[in-house]
C-alpha positions as CSV (number, residue, x, y, z in Angstrom):
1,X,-180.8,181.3,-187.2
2,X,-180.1,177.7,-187.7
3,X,-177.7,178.0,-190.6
4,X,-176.3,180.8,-189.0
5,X,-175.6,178.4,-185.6
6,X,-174.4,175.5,-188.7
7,X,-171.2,178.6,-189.5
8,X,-168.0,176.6,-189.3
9,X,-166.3,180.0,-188.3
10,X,-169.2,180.3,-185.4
11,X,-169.1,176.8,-184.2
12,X,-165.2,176.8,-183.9
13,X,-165.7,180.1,-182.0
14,X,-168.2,178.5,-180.0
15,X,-166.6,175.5,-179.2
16,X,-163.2,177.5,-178.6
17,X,-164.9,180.1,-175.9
18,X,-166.3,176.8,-174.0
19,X,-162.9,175.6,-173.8
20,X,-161.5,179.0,-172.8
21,X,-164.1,179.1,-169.8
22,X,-163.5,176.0,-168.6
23,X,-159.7,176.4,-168.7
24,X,-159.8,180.0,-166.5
25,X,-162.1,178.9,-164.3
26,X,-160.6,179.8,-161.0
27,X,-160.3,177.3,-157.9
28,X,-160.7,179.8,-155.3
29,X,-164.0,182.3,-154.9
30,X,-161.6,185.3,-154.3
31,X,-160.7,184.8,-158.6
32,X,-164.0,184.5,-159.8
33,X,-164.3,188.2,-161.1
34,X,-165.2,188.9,-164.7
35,X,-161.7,189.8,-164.4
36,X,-160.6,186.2,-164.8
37,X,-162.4,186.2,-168.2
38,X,-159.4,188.4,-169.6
39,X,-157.2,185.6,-168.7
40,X,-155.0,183.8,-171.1
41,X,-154.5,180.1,-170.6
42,X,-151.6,178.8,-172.5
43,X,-153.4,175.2,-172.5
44,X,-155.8,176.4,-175.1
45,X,-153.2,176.9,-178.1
46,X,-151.8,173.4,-177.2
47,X,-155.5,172.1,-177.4
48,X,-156.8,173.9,-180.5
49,X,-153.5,173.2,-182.5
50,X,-153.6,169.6,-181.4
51,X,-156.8,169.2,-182.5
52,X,-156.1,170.8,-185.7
53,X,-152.9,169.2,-186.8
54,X,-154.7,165.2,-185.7
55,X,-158.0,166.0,-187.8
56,X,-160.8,163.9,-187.5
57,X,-159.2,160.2,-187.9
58,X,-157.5,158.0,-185.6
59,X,-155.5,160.1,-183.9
60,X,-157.9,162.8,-183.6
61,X,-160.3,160.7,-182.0
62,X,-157.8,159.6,-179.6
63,X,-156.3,163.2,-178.9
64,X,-160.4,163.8,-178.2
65,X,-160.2,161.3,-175.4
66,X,-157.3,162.6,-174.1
67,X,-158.0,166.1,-173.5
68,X,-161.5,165.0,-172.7
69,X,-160.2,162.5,-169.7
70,X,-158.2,165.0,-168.6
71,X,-159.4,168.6,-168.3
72,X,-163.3,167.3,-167.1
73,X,-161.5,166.0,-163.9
74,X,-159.4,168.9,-163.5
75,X,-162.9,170.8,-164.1
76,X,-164.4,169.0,-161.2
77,X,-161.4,169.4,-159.4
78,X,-161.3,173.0,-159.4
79,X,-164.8,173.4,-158.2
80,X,-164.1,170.8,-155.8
81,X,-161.6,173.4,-154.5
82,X,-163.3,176.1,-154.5
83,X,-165.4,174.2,-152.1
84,X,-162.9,173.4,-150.0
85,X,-161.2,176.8,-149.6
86,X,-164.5,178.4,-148.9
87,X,-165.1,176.3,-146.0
88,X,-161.6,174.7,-145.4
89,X,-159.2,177.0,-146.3
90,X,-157.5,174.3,-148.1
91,X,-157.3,172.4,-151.5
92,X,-159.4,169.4,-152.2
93,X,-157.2,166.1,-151.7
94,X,-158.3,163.4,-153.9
95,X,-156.9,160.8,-151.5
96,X,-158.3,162.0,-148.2
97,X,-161.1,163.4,-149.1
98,X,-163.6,161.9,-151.2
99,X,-165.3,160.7,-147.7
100,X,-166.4,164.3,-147.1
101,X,-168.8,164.7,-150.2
102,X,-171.3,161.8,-148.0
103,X,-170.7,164.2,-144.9
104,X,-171.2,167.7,-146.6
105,X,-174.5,166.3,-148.3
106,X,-175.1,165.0,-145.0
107,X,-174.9,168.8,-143.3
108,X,-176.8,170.2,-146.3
109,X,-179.4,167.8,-145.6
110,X,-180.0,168.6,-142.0
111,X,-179.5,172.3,-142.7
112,X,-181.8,172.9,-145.7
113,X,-183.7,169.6,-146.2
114,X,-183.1,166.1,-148.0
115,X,-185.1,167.1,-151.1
116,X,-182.8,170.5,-151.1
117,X,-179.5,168.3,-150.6
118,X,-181.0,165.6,-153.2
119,X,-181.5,168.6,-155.9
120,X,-177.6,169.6,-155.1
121,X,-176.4,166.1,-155.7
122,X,-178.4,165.6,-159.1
123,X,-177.6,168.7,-160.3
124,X,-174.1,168.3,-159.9
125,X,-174.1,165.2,-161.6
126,X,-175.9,166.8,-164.4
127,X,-173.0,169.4,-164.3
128,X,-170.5,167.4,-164.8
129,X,-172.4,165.3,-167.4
130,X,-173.0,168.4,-169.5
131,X,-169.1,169.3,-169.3
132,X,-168.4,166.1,-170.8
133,X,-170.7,166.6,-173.2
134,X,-169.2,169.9,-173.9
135,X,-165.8,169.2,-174.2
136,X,-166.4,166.4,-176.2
137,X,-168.3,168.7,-178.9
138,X,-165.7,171.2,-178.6
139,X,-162.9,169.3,-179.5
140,X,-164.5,167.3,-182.4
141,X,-165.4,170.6,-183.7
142,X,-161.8,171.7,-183.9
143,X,-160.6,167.8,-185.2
144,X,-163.1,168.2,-187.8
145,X,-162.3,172.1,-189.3
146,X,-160.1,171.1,-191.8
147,X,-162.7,168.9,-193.6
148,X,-164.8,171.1,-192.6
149,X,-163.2,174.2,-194.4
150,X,-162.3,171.6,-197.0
151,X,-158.5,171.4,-196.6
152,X,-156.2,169.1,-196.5
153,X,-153.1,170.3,-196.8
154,X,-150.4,168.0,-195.0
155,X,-147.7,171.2,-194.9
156,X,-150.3,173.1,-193.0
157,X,-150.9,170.2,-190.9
158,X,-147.5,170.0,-190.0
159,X,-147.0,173.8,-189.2
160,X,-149.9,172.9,-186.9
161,X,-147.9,170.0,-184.9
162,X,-144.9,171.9,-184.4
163,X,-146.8,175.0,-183.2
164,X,-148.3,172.6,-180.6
165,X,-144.8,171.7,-179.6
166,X,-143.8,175.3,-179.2
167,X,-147.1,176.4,-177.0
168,X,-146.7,173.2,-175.2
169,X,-142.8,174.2,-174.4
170,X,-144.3,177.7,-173.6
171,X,-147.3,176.5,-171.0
172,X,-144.5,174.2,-169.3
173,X,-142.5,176.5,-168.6
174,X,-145.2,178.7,-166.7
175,X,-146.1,175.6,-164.6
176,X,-142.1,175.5,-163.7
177,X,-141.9,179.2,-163.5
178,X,-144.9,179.3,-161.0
179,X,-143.9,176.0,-159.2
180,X,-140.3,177.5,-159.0
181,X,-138.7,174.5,-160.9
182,X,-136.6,176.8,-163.3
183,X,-134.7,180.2,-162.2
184,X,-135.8,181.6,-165.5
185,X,-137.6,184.4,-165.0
186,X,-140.1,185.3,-168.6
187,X,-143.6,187.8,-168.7
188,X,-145.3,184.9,-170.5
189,X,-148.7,186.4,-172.1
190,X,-150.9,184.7,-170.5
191,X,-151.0,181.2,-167.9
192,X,-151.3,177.5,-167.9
193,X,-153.7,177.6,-164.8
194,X,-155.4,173.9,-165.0
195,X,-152.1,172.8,-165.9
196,X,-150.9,173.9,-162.7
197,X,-154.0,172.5,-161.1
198,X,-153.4,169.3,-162.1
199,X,-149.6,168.8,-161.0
200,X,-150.2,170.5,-157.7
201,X,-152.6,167.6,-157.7
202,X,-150.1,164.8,-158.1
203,X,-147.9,166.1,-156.2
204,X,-150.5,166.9,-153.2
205,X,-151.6,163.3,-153.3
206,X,-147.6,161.9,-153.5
207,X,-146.9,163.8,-150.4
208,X,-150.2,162.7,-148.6
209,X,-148.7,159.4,-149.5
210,X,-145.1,160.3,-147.8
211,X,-146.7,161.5,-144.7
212,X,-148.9,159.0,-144.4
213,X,-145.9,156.8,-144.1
214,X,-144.1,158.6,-141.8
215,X,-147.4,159.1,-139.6
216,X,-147.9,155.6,-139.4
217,X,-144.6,155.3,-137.8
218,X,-144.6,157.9,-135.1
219,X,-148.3,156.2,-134.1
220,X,-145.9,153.4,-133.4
221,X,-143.8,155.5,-131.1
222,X,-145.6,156.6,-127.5
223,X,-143.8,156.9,-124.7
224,X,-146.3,157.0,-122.3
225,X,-147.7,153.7,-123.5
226,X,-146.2,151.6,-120.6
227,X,-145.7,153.7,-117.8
228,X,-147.6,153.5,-114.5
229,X,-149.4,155.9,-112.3
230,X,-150.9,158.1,-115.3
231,X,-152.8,161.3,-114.2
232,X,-152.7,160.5,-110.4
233,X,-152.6,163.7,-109.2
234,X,-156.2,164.7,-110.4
235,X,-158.8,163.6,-107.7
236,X,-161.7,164.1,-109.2
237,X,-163.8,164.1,-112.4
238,X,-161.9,165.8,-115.4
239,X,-164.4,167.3,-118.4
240,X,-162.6,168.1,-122.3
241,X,-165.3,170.2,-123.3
242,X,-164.7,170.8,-127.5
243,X,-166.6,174.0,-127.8
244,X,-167.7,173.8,-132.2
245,X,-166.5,176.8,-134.0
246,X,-164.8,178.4,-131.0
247,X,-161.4,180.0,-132.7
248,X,-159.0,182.8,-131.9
249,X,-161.6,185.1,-134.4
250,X,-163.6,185.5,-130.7
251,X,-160.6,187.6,-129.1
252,X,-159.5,189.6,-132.1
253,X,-162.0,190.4,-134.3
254,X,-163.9,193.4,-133.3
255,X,-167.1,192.0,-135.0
256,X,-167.0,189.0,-132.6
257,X,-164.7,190.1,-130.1
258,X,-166.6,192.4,-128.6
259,X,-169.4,190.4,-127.3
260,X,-167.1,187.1,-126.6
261,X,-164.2,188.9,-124.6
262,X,-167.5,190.6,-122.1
263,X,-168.8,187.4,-121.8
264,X,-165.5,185.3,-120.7
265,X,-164.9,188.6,-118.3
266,X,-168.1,187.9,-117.0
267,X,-168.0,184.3,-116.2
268,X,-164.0,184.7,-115.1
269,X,-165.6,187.1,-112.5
270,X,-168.8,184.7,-111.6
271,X,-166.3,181.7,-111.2
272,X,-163.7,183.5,-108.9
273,X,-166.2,184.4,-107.0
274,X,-167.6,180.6,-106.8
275,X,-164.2,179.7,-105.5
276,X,-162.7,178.6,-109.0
277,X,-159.2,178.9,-110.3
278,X,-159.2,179.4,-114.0
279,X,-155.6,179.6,-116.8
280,X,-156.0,180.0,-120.7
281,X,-153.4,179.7,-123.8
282,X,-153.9,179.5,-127.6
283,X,-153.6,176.1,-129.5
284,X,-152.7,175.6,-133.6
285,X,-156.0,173.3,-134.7
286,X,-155.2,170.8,-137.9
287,X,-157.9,172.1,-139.3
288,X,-160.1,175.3,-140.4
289,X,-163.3,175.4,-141.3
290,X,-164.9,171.8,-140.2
291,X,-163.8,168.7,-140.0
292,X,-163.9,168.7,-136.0
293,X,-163.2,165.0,-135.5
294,X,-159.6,165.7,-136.7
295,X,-159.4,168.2,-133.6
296,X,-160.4,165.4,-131.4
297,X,-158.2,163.0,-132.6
298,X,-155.1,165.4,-132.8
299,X,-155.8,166.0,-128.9
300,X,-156.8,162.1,-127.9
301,X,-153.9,160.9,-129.7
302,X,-151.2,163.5,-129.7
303,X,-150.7,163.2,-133.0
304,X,-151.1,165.7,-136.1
305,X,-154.3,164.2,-137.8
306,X,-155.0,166.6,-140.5
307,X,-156.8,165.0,-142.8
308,X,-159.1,161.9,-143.1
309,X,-156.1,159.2,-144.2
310,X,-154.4,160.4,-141.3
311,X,-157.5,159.8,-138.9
312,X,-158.2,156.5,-140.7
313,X,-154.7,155.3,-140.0
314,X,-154.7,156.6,-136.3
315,X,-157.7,154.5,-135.9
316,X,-156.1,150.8,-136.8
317,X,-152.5,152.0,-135.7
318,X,-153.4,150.2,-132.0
319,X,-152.5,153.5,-130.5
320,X,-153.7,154.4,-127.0
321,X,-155.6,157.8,-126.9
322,X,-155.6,160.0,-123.5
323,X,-159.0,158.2,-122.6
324,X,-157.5,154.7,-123.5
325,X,-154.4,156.0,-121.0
326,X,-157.1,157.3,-118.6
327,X,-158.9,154.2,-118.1
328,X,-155.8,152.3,-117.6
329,X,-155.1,154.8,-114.4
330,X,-158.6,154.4,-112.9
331,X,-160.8,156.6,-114.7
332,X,-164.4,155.6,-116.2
333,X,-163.9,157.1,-119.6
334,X,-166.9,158.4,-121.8
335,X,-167.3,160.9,-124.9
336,X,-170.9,163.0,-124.6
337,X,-171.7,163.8,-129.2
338,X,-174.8,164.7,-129.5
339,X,-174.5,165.2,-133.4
340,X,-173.3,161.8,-133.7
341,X,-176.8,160.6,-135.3
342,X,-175.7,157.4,-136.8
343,X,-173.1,154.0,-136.1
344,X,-169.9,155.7,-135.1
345,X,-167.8,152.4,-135.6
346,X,-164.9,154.3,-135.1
347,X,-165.5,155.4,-131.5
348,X,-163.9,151.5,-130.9
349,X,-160.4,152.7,-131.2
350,X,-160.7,155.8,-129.6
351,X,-160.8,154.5,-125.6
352,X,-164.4,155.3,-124.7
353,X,-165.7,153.2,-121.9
354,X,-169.0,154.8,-122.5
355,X,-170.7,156.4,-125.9
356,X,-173.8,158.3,-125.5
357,X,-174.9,159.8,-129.1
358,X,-177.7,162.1,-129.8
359,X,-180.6,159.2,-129.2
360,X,-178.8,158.2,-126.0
361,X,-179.3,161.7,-124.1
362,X,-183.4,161.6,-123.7
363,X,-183.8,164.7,-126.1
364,X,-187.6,164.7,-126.4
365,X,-187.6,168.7,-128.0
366,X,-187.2,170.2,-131.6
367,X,-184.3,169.8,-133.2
368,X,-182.1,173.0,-134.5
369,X,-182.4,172.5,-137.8
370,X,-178.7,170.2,-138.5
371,X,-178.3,170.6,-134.6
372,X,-180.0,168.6,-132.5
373,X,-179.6,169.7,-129.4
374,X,-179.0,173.0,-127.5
375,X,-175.8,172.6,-125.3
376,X,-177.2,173.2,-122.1
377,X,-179.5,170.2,-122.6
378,X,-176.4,168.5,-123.1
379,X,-174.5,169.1,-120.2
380,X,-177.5,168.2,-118.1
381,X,-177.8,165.6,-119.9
382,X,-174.2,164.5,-118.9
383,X,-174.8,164.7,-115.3
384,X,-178.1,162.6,-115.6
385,X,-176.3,159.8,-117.1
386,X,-173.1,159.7,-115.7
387,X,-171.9,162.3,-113.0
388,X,-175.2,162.3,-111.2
389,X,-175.3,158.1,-111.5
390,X,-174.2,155.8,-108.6
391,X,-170.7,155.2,-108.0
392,X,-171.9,151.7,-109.0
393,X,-172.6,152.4,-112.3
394,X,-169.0,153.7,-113.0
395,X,-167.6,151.2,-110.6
396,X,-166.7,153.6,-108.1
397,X,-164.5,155.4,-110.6
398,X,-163.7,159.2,-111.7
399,X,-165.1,160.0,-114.7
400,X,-162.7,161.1,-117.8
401,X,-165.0,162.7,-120.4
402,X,-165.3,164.4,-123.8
403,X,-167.9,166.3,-124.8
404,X,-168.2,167.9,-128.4
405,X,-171.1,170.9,-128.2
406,X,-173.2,171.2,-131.1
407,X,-174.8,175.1,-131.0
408,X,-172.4,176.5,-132.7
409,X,-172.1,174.5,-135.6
410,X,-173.3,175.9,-138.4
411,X,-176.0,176.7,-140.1
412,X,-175.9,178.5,-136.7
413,X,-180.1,179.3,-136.6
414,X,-181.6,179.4,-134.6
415,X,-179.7,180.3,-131.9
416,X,-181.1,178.7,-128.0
417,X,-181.1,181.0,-125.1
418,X,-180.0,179.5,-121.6
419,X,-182.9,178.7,-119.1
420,X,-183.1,177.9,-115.4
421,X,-181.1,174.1,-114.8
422,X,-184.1,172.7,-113.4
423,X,-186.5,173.5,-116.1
424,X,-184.7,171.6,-118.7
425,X,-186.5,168.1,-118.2
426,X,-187.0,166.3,-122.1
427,X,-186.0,169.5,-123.8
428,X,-189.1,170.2,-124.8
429,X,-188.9,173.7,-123.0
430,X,-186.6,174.5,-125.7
431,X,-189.1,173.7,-128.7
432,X,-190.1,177.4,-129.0
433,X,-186.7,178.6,-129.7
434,X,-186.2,175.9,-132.1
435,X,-188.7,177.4,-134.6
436,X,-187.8,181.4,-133.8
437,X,-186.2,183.4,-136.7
438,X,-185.8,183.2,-140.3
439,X,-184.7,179.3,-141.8
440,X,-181.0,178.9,-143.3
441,X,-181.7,178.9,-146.3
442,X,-183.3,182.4,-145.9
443,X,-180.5,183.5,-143.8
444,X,-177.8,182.2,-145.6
445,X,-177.7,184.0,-148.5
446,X,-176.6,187.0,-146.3
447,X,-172.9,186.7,-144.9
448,X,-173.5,189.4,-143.0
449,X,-176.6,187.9,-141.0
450,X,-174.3,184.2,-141.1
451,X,-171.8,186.5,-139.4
452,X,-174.4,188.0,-136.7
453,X,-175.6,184.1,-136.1
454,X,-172.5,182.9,-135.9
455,X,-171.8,185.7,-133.3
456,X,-174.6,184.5,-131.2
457,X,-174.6,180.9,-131.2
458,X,-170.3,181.0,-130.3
459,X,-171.7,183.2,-127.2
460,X,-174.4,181.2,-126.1
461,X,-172.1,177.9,-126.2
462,X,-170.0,179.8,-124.0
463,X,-171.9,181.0,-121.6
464,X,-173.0,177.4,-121.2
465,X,-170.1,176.0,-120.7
466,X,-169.4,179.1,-117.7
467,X,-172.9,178.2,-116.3
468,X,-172.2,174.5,-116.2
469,X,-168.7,175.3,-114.3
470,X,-170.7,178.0,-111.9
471,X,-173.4,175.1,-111.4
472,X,-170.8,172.7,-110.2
473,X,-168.4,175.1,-108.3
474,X,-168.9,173.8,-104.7
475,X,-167.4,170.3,-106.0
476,X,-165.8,171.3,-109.5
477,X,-164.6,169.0,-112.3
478,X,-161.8,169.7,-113.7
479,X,-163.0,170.8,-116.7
480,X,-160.4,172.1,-120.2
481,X,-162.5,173.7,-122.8
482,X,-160.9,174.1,-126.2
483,X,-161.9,175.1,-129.8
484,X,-162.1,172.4,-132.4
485,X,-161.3,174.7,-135.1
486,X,-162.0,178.6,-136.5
487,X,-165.4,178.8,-138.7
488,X,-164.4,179.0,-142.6
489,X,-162.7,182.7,-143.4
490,X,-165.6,184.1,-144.7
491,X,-167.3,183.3,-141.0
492,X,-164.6,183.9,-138.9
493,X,-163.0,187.0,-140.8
494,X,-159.8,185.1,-139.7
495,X,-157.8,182.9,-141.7
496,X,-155.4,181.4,-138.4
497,X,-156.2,178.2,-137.5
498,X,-156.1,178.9,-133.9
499,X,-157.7,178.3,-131.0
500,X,-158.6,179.3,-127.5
501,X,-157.8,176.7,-124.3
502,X,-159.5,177.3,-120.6
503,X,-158.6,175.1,-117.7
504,X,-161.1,175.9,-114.8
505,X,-161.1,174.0,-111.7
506,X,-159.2,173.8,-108.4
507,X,-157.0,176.3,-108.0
508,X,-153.9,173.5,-107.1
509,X,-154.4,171.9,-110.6
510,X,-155.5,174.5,-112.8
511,X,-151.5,175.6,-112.2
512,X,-150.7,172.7,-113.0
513,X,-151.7,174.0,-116.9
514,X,-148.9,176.4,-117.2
515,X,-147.7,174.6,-120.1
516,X,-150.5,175.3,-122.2
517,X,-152.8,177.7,-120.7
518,X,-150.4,180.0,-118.9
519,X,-152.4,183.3,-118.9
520,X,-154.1,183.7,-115.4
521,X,-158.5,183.9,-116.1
522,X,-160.3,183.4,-119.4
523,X,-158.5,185.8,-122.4
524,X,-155.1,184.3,-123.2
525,X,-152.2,187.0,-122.9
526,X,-151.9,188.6,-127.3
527,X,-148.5,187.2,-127.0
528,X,-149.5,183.4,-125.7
529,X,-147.4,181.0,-127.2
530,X,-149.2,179.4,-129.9
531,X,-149.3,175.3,-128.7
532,X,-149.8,172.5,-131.5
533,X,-152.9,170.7,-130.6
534,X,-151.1,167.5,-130.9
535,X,-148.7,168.6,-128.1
536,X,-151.2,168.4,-125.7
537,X,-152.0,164.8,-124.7
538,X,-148.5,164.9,-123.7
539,X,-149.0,167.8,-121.4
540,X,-151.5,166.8,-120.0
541,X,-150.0,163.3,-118.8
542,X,-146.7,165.5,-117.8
543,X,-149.0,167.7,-116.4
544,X,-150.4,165.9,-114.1
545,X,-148.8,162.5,-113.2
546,X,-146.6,162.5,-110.4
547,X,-144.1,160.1,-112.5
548,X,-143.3,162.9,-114.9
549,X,-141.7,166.3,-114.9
550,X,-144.0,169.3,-115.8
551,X,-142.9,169.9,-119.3
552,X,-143.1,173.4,-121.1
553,X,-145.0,173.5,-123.9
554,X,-143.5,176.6,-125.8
């Protein structure tokens, strides 16, 4: 069996199949079929040729680092997309997103365990060590066939190097065919996929570049930055309640839709009979998926922040947010996180007068697995620490407030139910609920049960929100609950990155919406306009300062 395995004719077939798999390997789960194994990549003609026309010297060895430099990054890069458009519905951007491999091993860890999490970070280091490993093998097998075979024949050598030239014309002219760089229009036999990879790539991370330029100037451009008598017309406390998960998925998809649309009808019904007005609309989130912080900021700083260089920049740009606005027109501002679980330096820039994290809100129960805290206990805790506080401790001011829920965030189990207002306490009431069902790990290899969690926990963080506004309907906030994002496709069933908007509150402002939430009750109108989430720090301001005209946000 050994000499057999020692076969010059196997080892090159060998070596050339490992190269083959490596070069078809898909970037999105949707083309990882055994279909995909029929695939033809024009890069491997150009490889094998290379190698065979350099041989084993010099050259060889330095076509070996080449192609090894080149197609193990494109390697990583593909899985690292088929990461990202599984849960992001977008490609991986090696300048704005190496940051999220810390956070996603951070989620892993709090969803299946550190050990778990630690075993996915070694094992993908051994990964990509053995496709080194691999590749480099590969290639010297090929550099070496000639010797190998025992020829030497500089004519056939040169055949060799000009057949190289002629595949690599070939594969070029699939990457412009496919990038629509060239009208001509040729059924080439196969594809140069990782080719293709690689210059979407470049040119991904040149425009990130670009509008990372042009962002930082528009940061510089705000014209609300000096002008007086900012959201006067609200009287009272206002609440931006970031519901995880929330997306347009809860109104049209039947799977979801049917158990979210009975429960809005519900509270819209509960609330107008408290006394409370109520408008809703449809907003376009800069992200899909995860990622919610890039919501947040979109909305505080009325700027599109869709990816983590944009965020970064917003944060040293000196721009004032909607709560840096707020507390210059009398408001005590303060953001509510309770998955925030360690230093948040960020939170400097962002206008917060006030930052209570997860160990600020007296959360004595279990935790939910990577959540750590069920809503309700949140919003209670909100009113302990600040509503519910003496007007001394706010110096007498209104109260401007974010709060980001953490139910529905995934891993989604197990799911809390509501309980009576006055039996929350510590939390501990809740540490039954924290150990019901089966653990992620178990559940998660289902997408069906993900699905019927998901379901669930989007329900239960609404009907929280509805029980906060019914709890507090004899002297209402004004309270505007939005989605940070839709749950990755294969959640949400929905690839739109769209999300609901409620105002609820006085009936006087909750008109004063119309610009963005212009459908009367709690289920936008199928035909709402879709609003930019970055458009509304703007309407809000024009919304309701008496300075400003109410502008129309369609």
């Amino acid at each position: 069996m050994r000499a057999f395995l020692r076969h010059p004719a196997l080892r090159l077939g060998l070596a050339a199949v490992l190269l083959h798999l490596l070069l078809i390997l898909p970037n999105h789960l949707g083309a990882l079929t055994p279909r995909a194994l029929l695939l033809l990549p024009l890069e491997l003609p150009v490889l094998l040729l290379a190698l065979l026309a350099a041989g084993p010297g010099r050259i060889g060895l330095l076509i070996r680092v080449a192609i090894t430099a080149t197609l193990v990054p494109v390697v990583i890069l593909k899985v690292a997309n088929l990461a990202m458009f599984s849960a992001l519905s977008r490609p991986f951007n090696l300048i704005s997103d190496i940051s999220l491999i810390e956070a996603g091993l951070h989620l892993l860890a709090g969803s299946v365990g550190g050990f778990a999490a630690g075993l996915v970070a070694v094992a993908a280091v051994a990964a990509t060590g053995l496709i080194l490993i691999g590749v480099w093998w590969a290639t010297g097998i090929w550099a070496g066939a000639w010797s190998g075979m025992g020829l030497r024949s500089g004519a056939l050598r040169l055949l060799m190097a000009s057949a190289t030239l002629v595949f690599s014309a070939v594969a070029a002219l699939d990457v412009a065919q496919a990038k629509r760089l060239t009208t001509l229009k040729i059924d080439l036999p196969g594809t140069a996929f990782s080719a293709r990879v690689g210059l979407e790539q470049v040119q991904l991370m040149r425009a990130t570049l670009a509008e990372l330029a042009a962002f930082r100037i528009a940061a510089r451009i705000d014209p609300f930055a000096d002008l007086p008598a900012l959201l006067d017309l609200i009287d009272r406390d206002v609440i931006v309640v970031f519901v995880e998960s929330y997306g347009r998925t809860s109104l049209d998809t039947p799977q979801f839709a049917d158990l979210h649309r009975a429960t809005l009808s519900r509270g819209e019904e509960r609330l107008a009979q408290a006394g409370l007005a109520m408008a809703s609309g449809i907003l376009g989130s800069p992200t899909r998926g995860g990622q919610s912080w890039l919501a947040h900021s979109t909305f505080a700083n009325g700027l599109w922040i869709a990816d983590q260089t944009r965020y970064r920049a917003s944060l040293v740009s000196g721009r004032q947010t909607l709560f840096h606005l707020a507390a210059r027109s009398g408001f005590h501002t303060a953001a509510v996180m309770p998955q925030i679980t360690m230093p948040w330096p960020e939170s400097a820039a962002l206008g917060f007068d006030t930052i209570l994290a997860a160990a600020d809100l007296g959360y004595r129960g279990k935790p939910f697995n990577w959540v750590t805290m069920p809503d309700q206990f949140t919003f209670a805790a909100l009113d302990r620490l600040l509503r519910d506080q003496p007007d001394t401790a706010s110096g007498g001011k209104r109260h401007f407030i974010q709060i980001a829920t953490g139910t529905s965030h995934a891993p989604w189990v197990p799911v809390p139910r509501l309980v009576p207002w006055q039996d929350i306490g510590d939390g501990t009431i809740f540490n039954a609920m924290a150990a019901e069902g089966d653990p992620p790990d178990v559940v998660w290899r289902d997408n069906d049960r993900v699905r019927a969690q998901y379901r669930l926990a989007i329900d239960y963080a609404l009907q929280t929100v509805l029980a906060y506004a019914e709890l507090h309907a004899d002297d209402p906030p004004l309270i505007i609950v939005l989605g940070d994002h839709q749950a990755a496709e294969f959640v949400a069933l929905d690839s739109r990155a769209e999300v609901p908007v409620h105002v609820i509150g006085p009936a006087d402002l909750v008109a004063r919406a119309e610009a963005f939430a212009a459908t009367p009750g709690l289920i936008p109108a199928p035909d709402a306009p879709v609003i930019p989430m970055n458009q509304l720090r703007d309407l809000v301001l024009q919304a309701y300062s008496s300075a400003l005209p109410v502008m129309d946000g369609g």
